[in-house]
C-alpha positions as CSV (number, residue, x, y, z in Angstrom):
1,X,14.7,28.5,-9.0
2,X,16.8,25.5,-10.6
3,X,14.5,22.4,-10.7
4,X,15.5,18.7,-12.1
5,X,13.3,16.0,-13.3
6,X,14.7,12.6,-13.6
7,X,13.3,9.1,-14.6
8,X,14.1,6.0,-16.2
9,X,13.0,6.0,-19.8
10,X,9.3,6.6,-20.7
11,X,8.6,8.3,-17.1
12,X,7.6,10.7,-18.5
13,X,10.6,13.3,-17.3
14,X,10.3,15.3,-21.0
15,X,6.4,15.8,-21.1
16,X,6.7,17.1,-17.1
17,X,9.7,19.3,-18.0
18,X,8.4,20.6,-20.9
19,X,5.1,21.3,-19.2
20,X,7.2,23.1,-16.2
21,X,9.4,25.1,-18.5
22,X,6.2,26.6,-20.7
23,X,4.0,27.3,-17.8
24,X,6.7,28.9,-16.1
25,X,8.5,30.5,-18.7
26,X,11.5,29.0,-17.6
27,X,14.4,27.7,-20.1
28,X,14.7,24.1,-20.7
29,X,17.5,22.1,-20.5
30,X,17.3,18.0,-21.8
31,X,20.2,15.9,-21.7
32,X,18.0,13.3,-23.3
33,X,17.4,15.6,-26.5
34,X,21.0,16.2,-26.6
35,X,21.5,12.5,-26.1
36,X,19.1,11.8,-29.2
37,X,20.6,14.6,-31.3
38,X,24.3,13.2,-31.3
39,X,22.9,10.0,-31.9
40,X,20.8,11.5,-35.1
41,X,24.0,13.0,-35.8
42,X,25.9,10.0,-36.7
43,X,23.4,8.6,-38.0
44,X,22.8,5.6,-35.1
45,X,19.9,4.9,-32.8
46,X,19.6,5.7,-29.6
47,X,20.4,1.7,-28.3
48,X,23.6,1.7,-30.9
49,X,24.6,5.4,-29.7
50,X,24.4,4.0,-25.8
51,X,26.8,1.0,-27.0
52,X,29.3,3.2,-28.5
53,X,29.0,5.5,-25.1
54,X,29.9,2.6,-23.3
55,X,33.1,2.4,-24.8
56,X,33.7,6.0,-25.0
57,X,32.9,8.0,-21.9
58,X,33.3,11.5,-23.4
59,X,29.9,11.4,-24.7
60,X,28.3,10.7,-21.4
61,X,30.9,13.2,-19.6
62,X,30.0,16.0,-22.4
63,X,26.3,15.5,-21.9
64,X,26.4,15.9,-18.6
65,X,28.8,18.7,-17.9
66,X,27.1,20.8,-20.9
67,X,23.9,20.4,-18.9
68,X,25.8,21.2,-15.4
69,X,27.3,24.3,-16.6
70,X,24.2,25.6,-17.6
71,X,22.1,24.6,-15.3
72,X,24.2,25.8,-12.4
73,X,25.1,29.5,-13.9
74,X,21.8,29.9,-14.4
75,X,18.0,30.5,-12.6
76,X,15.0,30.0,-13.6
77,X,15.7,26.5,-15.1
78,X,14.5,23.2,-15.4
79,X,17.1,20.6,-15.9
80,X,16.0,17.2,-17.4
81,X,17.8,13.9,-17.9
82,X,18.7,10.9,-15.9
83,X,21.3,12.3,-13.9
84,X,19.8,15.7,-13.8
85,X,19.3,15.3,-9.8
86,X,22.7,13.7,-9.3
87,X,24.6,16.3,-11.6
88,X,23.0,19.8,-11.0
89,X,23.8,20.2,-7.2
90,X,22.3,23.5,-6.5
91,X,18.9,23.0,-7.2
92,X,16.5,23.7,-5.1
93,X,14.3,20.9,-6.6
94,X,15.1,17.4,-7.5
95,X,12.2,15.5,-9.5
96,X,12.0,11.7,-9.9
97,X,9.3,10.3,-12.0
98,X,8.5,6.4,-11.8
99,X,6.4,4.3,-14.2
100,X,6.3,0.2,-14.4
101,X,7.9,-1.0,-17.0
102,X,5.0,-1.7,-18.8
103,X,3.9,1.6,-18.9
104,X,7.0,2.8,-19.7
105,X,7.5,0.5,-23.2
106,X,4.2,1.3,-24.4
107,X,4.7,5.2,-24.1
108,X,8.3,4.3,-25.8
109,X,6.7,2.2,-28.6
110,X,4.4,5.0,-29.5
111,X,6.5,7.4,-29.1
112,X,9.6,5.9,-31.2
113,X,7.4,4.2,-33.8
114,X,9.5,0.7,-33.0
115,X,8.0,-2.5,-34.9
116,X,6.6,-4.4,-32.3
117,X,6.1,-3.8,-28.3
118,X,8.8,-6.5,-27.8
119,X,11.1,-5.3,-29.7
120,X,10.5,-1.8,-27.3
121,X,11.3,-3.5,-24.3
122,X,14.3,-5.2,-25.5
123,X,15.4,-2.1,-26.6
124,X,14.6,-0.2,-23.1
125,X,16.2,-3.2,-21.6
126,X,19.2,-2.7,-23.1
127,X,19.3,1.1,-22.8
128,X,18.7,0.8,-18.9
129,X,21.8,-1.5,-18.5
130,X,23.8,0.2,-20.8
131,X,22.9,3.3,-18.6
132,X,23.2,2.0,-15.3
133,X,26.7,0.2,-16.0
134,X,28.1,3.6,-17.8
135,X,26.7,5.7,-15.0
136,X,28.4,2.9,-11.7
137,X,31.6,3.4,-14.1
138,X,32.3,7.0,-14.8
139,X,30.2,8.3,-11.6
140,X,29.8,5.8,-9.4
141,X,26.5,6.9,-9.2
142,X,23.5,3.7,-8.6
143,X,20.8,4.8,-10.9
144,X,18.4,3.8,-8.3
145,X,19.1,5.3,-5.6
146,X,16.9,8.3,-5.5
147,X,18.1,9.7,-2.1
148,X,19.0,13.3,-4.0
149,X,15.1,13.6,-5.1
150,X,13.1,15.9,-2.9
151,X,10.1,14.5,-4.6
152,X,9.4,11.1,-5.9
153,X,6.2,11.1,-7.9
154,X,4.7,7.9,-10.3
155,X,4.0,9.4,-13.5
156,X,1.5,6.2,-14.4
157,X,-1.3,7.1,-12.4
158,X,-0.7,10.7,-12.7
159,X,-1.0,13.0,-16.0
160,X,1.2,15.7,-16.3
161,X,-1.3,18.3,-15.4
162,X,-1.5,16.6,-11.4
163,X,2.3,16.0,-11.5
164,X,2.5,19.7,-12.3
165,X,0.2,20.3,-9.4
166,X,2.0,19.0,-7.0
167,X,5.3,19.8,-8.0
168,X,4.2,23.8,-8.0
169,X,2.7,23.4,-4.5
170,X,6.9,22.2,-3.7
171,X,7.8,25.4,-5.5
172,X,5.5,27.5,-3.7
173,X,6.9,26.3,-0.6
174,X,10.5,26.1,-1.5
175,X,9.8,30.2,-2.6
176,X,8.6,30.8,1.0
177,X,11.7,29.9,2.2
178,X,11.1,26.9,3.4
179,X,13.7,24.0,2.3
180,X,13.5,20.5,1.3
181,X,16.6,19.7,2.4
């Protein structure tokens, strides 16, 4: 079973993956981490490490066909990043989470520590269309169109325990043999 959970940032994609992948046993792959590692790497933030992607688009293009290669050669997986559902194209469950944006800034200002809530959602502002923009130019991919997802599920009135829920009851079904196609 390949699954992938997308989102825009502070959906809540890593908490639902890492969830999946533990209760599971499955291995996890996170384009985000890998995103955030480089970033720590050369010593930037993740908003200066999107700008430099912008004008470099092997980082983006790295990123993603590391987590492609895996992901597809590979069962028993759970693929998560933005373009996780766009990128891994046999799996046999696509995951998009959705969160206002509110909800979304105040999960990223506690989780990144940031100064101030408006400094969060300038920062997830930024990341977004830095994200979008790279993603129309090197894969002509719109960010939000979700038609790949097999399951669209908001992640702000929904803990990860009931997202789990009913993502299991897909994979039970997808097990049976029964498609989502």
């Amino acid at each position: 079973m390949r699954i992938t959970v997308s989102g825009l940032p502070g959906s809540g994609t890593t908490s639902l993956a890492r969830h999946l992948a533990a209760t599971r046993n499955y291995t996890l792959i996170s384009a985000g981490e890998v995103f955030r590692q480089m970033a720590a790497e050369k010593g930037l933030d993740i908003a200066e490490f999107g700008r430099r992607a912008e004008q470099d688009p092997s980082i983006d293009r790295e990123i993603d066909a590391r987590q492609r290669e895996i992901a597809e050669s590979r069962d028993e997986i759970i693929a998560e990043g933005r373009l996780s559902g766009w990128c891994v194209r046999n799996a046999d469950l696509k995951i998009w989470l959705q969160a206002s944006m509110e909800c979304r800034v105040a999960r990223i200002f506690s989780r990144d520590t940031l100064e101030d809530i408006d400094t969060a959602l300038l920062l997830t502002r930024e990341r977004e269309a830095s994200e979008a923009h790279r993603y129309r130019e090197y894969y002509s991919i719109n960010i939000n169109d979700l038609s790949p997802y097999h399951l669209i599920l908001n992640s702000e009135k929904f803990g990860v325990e009931d997202l789990s829920a009913v993502v299991e009851a897909a994979i039970e079904r997808v097990e049976r043999g029964h498609p989502l196609h």
